[in-house]
ZADRENTI-555713 format. One record per residue: x, y, z of N, C-alpha, C, O in turn. Coordinates in pm, whole numbers, plus 50000, padded with zeros to 5 digits. Example, Ala and Ser with C-alpha at 12.3 -4.5 7.8 and 13.67 -1.06 7.14 Angstrom:
# residues 2
513194943150780512304955050780513204967050780514244966850846512854977550708513674989450714512905000350787513415011450804
# end
This chain:
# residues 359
788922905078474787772896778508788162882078502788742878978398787972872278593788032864178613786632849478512785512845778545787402846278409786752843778311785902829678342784812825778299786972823078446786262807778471785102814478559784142807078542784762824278638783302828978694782882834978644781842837978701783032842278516782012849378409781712842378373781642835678476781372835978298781192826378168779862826478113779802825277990778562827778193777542831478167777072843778062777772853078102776442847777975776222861977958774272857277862773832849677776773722869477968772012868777874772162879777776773002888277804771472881177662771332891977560770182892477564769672881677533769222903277597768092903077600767762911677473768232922877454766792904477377766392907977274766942904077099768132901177105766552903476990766232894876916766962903176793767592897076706766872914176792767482923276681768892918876633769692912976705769122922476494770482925076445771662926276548772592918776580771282937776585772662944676728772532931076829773472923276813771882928276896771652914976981772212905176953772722897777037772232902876819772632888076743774142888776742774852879276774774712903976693775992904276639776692906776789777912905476795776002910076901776632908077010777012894577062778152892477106775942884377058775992873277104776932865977028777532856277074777082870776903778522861876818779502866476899780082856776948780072879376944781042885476952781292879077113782422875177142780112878377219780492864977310781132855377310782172851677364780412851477243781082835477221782222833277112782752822977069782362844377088784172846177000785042844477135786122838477128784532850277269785592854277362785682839777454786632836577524784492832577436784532818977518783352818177620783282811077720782332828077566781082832077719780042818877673779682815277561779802814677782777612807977735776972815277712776782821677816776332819877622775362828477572773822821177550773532810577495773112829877605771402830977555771462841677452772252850777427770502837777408769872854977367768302854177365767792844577308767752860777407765882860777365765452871377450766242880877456764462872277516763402878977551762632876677671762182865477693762462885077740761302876777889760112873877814759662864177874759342876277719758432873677646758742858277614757922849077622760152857477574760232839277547760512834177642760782822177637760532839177734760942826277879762422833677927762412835678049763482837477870764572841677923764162846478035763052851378060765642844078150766592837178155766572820178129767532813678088765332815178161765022802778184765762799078312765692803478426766862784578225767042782378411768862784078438769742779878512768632793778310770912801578345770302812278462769152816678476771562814678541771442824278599772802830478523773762823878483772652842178516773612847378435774852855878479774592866678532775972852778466776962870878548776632879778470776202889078538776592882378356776512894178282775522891178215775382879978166774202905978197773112905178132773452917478025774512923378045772582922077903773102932777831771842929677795771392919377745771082945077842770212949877799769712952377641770582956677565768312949777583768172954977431767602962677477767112962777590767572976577332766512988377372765242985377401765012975977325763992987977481762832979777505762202971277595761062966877603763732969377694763852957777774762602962077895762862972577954761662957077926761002955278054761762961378152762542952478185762022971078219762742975178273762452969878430763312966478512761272970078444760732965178619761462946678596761872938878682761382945378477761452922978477762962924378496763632914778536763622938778463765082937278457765912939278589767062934878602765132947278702765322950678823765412937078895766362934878971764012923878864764002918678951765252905778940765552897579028765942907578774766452896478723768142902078855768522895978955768472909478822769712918578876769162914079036769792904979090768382918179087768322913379219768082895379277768222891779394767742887379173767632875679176768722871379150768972861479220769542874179078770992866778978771852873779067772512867479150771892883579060773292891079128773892897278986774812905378993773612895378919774242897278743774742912578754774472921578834775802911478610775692927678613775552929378512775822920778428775172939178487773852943978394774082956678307773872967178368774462958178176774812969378093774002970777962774042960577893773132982877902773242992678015772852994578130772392983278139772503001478283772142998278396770303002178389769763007978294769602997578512768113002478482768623014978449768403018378333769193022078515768793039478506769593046578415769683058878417770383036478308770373040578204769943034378092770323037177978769143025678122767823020278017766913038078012766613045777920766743038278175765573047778151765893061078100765013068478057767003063978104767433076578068767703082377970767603094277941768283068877881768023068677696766953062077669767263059477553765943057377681764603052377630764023062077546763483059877438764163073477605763273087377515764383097377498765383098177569764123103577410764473117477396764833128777526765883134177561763413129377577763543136377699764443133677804765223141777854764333124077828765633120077964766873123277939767413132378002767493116577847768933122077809769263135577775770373140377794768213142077720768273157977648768353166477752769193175377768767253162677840767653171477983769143172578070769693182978104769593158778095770383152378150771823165178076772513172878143771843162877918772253170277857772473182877902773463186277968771393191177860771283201377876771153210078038771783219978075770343203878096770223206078201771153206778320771443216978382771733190178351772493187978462773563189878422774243194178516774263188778312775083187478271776093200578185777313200478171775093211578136775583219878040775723216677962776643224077929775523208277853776223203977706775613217077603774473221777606776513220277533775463226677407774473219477332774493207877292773643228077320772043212177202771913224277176772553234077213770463222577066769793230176995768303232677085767983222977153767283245877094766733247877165765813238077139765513235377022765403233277217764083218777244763203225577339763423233977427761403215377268760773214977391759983200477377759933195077267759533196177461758353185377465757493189077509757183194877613756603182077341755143189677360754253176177338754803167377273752723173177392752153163477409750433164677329749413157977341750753175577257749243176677185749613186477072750493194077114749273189176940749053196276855749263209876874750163217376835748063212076956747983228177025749453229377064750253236877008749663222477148751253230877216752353227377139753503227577185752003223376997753233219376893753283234076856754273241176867752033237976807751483251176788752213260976815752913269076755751723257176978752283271277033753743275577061754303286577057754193262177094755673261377057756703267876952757713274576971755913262276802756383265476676756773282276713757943285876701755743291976757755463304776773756373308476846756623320476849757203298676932758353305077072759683298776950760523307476925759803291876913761173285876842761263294476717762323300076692760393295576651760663303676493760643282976442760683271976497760513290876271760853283676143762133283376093762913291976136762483276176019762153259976050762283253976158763203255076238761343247076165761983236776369761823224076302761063222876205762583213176355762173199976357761343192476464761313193976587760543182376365759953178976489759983161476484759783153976388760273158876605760893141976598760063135276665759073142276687759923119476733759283111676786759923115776915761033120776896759543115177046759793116877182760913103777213761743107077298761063091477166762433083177187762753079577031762163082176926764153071077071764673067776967764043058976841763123051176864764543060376716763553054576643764063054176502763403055276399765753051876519766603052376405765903061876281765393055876186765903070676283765433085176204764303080976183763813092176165763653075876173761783074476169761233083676204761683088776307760083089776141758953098576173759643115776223758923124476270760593116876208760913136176175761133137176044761413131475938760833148776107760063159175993760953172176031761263175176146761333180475898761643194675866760523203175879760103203275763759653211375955758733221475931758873234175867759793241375906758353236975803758583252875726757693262075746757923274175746756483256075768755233267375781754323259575865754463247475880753443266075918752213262076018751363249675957751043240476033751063249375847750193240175796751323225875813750753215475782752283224775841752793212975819752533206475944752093194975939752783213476093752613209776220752033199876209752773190276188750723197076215749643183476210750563171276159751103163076233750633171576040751243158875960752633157476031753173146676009753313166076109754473164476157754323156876281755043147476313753123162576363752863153876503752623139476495753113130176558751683139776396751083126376363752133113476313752223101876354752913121276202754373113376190755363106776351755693095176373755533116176416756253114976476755843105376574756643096876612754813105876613753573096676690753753080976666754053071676741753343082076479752933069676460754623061676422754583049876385755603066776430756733060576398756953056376602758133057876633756423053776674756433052976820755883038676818756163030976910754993034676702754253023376718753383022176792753103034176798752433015776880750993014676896750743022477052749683024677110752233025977097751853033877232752923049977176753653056377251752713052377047753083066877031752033077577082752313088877121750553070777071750113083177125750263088177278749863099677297750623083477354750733081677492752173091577529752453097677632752903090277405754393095777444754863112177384754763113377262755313123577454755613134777382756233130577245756783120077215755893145577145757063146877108758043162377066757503173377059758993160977051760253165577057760393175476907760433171876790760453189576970760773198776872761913206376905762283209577018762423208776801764193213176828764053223376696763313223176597765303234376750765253245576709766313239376544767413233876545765573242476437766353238476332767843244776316767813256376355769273240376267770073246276269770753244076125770093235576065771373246576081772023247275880773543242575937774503249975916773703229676010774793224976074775703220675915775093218475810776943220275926777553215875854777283198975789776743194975686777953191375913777533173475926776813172176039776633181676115776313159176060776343149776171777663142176249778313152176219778043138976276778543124576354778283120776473777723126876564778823108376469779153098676605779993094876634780503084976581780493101876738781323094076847780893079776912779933076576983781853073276867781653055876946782553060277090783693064677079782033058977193782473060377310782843045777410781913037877427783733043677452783843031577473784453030877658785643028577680783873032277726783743028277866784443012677921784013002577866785243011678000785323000878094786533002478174787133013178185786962988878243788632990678343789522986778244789612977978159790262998278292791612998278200792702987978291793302989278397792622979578208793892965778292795032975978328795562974878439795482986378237796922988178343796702992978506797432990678603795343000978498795403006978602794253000178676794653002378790793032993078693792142988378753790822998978754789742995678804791033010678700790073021878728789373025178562789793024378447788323028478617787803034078453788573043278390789333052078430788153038478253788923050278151787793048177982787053039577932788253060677951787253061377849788023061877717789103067477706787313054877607788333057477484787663060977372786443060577386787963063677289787223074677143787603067376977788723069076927786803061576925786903056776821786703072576717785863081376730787833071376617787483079576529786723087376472786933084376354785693098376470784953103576466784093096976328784693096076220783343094776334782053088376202781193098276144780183100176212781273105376037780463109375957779323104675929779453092675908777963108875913776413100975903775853115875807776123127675830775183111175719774233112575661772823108475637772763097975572771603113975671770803104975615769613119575556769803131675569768663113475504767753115575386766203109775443765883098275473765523120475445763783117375495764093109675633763193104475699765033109575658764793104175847766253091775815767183087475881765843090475708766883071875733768573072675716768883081875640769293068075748770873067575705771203063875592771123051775569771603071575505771843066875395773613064375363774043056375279774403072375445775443073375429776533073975560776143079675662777713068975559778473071475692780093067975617780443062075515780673073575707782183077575687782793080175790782323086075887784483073675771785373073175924787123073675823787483067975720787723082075903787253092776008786473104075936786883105675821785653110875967785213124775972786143132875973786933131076065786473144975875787353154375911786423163675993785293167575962787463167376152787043175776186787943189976249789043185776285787863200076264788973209576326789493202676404789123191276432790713210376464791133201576616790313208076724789953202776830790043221076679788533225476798787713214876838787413210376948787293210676670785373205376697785823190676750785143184676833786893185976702787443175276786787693172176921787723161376981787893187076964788073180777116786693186077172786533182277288785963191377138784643193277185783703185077175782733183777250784093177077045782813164076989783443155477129782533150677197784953152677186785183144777235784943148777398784643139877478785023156277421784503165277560783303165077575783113166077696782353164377524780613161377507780553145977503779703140677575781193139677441781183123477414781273120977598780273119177668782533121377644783133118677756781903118377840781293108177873781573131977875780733139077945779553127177933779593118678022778483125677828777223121577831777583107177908777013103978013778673098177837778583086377835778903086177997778163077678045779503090678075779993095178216778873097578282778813092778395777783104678236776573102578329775453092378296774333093378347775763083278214774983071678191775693062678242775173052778294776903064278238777983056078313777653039078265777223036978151777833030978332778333014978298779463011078271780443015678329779563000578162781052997578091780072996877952778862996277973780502996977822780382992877691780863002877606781823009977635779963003777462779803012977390779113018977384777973016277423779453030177331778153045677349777973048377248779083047177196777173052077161776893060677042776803075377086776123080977172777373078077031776783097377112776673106276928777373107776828775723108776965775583114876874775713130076812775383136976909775973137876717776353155076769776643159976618777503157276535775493168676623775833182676489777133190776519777503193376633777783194376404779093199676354778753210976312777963210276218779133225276358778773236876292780483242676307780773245776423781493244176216782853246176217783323240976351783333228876376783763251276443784273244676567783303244476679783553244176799782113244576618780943244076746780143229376730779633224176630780263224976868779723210976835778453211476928778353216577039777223203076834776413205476972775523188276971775383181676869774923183177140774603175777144773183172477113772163179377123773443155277057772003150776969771013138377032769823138277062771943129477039771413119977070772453109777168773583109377119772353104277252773253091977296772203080177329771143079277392772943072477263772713054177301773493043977367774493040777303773343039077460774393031277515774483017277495774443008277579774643016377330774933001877293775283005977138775143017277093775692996277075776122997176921774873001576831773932993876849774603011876737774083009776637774523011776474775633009076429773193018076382773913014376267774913023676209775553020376109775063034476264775993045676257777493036476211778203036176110777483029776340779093018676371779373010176288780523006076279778023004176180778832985376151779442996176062779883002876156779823003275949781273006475887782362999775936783102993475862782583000876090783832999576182784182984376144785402983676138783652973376117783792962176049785152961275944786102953475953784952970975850786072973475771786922983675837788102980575853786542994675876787703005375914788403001876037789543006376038787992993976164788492995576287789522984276258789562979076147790392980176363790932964276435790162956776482789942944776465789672965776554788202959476639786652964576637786442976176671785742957676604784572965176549783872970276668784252968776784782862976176630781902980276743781152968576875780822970376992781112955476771780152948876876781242943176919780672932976961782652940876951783312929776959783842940877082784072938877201783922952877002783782968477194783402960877261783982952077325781812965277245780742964977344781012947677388781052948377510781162936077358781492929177430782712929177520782642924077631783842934877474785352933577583784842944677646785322943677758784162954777645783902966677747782982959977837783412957777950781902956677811781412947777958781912934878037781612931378151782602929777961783682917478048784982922578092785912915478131784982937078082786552939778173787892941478057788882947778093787842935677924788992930477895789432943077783788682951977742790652941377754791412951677689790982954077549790542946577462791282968377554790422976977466791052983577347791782993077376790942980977230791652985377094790842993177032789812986977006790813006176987790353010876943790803018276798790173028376764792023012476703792733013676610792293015976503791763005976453792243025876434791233028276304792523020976196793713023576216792093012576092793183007676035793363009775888794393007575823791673016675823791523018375733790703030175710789973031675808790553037375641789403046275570788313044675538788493044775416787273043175550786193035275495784813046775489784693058175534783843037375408782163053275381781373036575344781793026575286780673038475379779183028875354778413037175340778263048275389777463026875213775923035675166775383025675193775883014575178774073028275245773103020675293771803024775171771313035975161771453013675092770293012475015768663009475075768462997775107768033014875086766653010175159765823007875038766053013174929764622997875066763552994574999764242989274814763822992974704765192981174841766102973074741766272957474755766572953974870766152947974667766332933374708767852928674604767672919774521768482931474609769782930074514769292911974497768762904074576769892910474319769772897974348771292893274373772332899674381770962877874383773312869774395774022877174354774962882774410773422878474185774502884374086774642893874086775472897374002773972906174179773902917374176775212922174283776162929974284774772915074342775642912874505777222911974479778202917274532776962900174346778552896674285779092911174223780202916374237778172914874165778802923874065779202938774161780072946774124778472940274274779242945974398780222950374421780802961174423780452934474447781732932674504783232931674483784242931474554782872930874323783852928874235784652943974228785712945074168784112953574285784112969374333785642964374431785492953574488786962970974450787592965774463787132973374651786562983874682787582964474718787342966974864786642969374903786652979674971785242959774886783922966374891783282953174941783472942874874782622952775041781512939875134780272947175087780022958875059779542934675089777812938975072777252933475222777982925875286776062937275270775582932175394774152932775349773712941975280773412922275393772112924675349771432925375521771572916175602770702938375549770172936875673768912936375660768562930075560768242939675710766382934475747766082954775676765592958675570766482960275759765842974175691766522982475603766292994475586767622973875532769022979375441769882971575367770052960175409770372974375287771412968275240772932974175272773032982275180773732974775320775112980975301775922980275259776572970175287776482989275171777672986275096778952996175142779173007575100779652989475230780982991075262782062994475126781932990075011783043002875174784292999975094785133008775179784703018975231786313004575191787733007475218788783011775134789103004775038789363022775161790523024475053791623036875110791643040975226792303040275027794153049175091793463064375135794203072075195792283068175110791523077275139790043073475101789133081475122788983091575243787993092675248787173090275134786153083475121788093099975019786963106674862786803087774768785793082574721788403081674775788123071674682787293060974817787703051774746786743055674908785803050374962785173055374934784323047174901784713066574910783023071674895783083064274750782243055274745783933065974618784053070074515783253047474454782403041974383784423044374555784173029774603782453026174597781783021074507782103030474715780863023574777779773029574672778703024074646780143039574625778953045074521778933036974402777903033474345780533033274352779963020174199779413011474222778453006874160780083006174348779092990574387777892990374410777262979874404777183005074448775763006574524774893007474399773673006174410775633010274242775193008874143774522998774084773462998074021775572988974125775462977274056774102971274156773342963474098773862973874273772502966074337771532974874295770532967874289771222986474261769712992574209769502995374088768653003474052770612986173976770212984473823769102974873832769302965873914767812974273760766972966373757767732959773648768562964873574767262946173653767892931473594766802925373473767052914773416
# end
């Protein structure tokens, strides 16, 4: 890519991921915005490269791409295709063949109901789009249905009632992970090529992430299957960046969960473990430029929710040998790095101590 005519880039939207993109711009030498059509963006840049946030106006985003000429990641029609649950799951399952777990979308109580009756117990039941584990629910028996719909609804925010939601056949999977999938032109050759960051371990608890780890041990089966499903999804969402793809581990059976086509919180670990982190990807993957994907360290982050660590708490952290604290808006994270998986975990768990001793 020709950098003296890039130079422009819009970030549409205000979040964490948005912010740590727009640093990772202007690390490379771009003009950066960042905001919102709600605040006036573009104003009066016209931009080469725009990068969609989850949420984006999708019709304001059509007309910006046809006004600017910009190019635009992820594209409308894969804004629309990961926005919900449904689009991609089909896409999944449907066009595609991937293995998933049996799903349906249902839009009222009654047909949660009647559903429950075609899937068996336990089923899960989730919000119809993404919603960083918010509002699912484990079901066990009939009486839970209600409180499960209603959850799932109101974690949608003020237009959940308007939107399905999403019941999936429960499974006693081993782990989670994510594949970071990383899309763009490969300088040697001028043609796309796809590359695979280390497989990421995730945990989380009542919906939220509490835990993540890189690499993930996985067979060399479930490995090339997690990575054969990765390929696959991010290939029909297509663009250039980073992908989250998401996927339950049952020994060498891998099956598909979720994909996002931009960084989330699965990735910041990669901060300490990669060469190159996730958002600093997703920026050289949409400007063309060469792509490292080098795991360099071992690393497990615990993520603390509903915690305010104080300084000294923070200090006493860190003093945890190879260990960053991050304070985010819905978390705290505590990173650590070390010669193996067990002593990072062993890591991030003293330090995570030292922030939820009351003082």
């Amino acid at each position: 890519m020709n950098m003296a005519k890039r130079s422009k880039v819009l970030i549409l939207g205000t979040s964490a991921v948005e912010e740590e993109l727009a640093t990772s711009f202007r690390h490379l030498g771009y003009e950066v915005q960042l905001g919102t059509f709600a605040q006036g963006a573009p104003g009066n840049m016209t931009p080469d490269i725009t990068v969609a946030g989850e949420g984006t106006d999708l019709t304001k985003l059509r007309e910006l791409v046809d006004t600017s000429g910009c190019e635009l990641f992820p594209t409308v029609e894969a804004c629309r295709m990961t926005r919900n649950r449904e689009g991609v799951r089909r896409t999944a399952a449907e066009e595609l063949g991937l293995p998933t777990m049996a799903y349906k979308f249902v839009d009222t109580v009654e047909d949660l109901e009647e559903c429950a009756e075609q899937v068996g117990y336990p089923l899960v039941v989730k919000p119809g789009r993404s919603t960083a584990g918010e509002g699912q629910s484990v079901v066990r028996e009939s009486k839970e249905l209600r409180a499960a719909f209603s959850k799932a609804q109101t974690a949608c925010g003020p237009e959940g009632a308007s939107e399905p939601v999403a019941v999936e056949q429960y499974i006693d999977f081993d782990y989670e992970v994510t594949i970071l999938t990383v899309r763009s032109i490969d300088p040697a050759t001028g043609a796309m090529a796809t590359w695979f960051c280390e497989p990421i371990g995730t945990r989380h608890e009542h919906g939220k992430l509490v835990e993540t780890w890189q690499p993930a041990a996985l067979s060399q089966a479930a490995a090339d299957n997690a990575r054969s499903i990765a390929a696959r999804i991010s290939g029909a969402i297509a663009g250039r960046g980073v992908y989250s793809i998401e996927l339950f581990v049952d020994g060498d059976e891998v099956y598909f969960s979720q994909a996002t086509p931009r960084p989330d919180a699965d990735g910041l670990l990669t901060r300490g473990t990669q060469r190159v982190d996730q958002f600093d990807l997703h920026a050289r993957a949409t400007a063309g430029l060469p792509i490292d994907v080098t795991l360099t360290s071992p690393g497990a982050a615990a993520f603390l929710h509903g915690v305010n660590p104080t300084t000294a708490q923070i200090a006493q952290a860190m003093a945890v040998d190879e260990v960053t604290v991050e304070v985010h808006e819905d978390a705290v994270m505590v990173l650590a790095t070390a010669d193996t998986i067990d002593e990072a975990h062993e890591r991030a768990a003293e330090a995570a101590k030292q922030l939820i001793v009351e003082r």
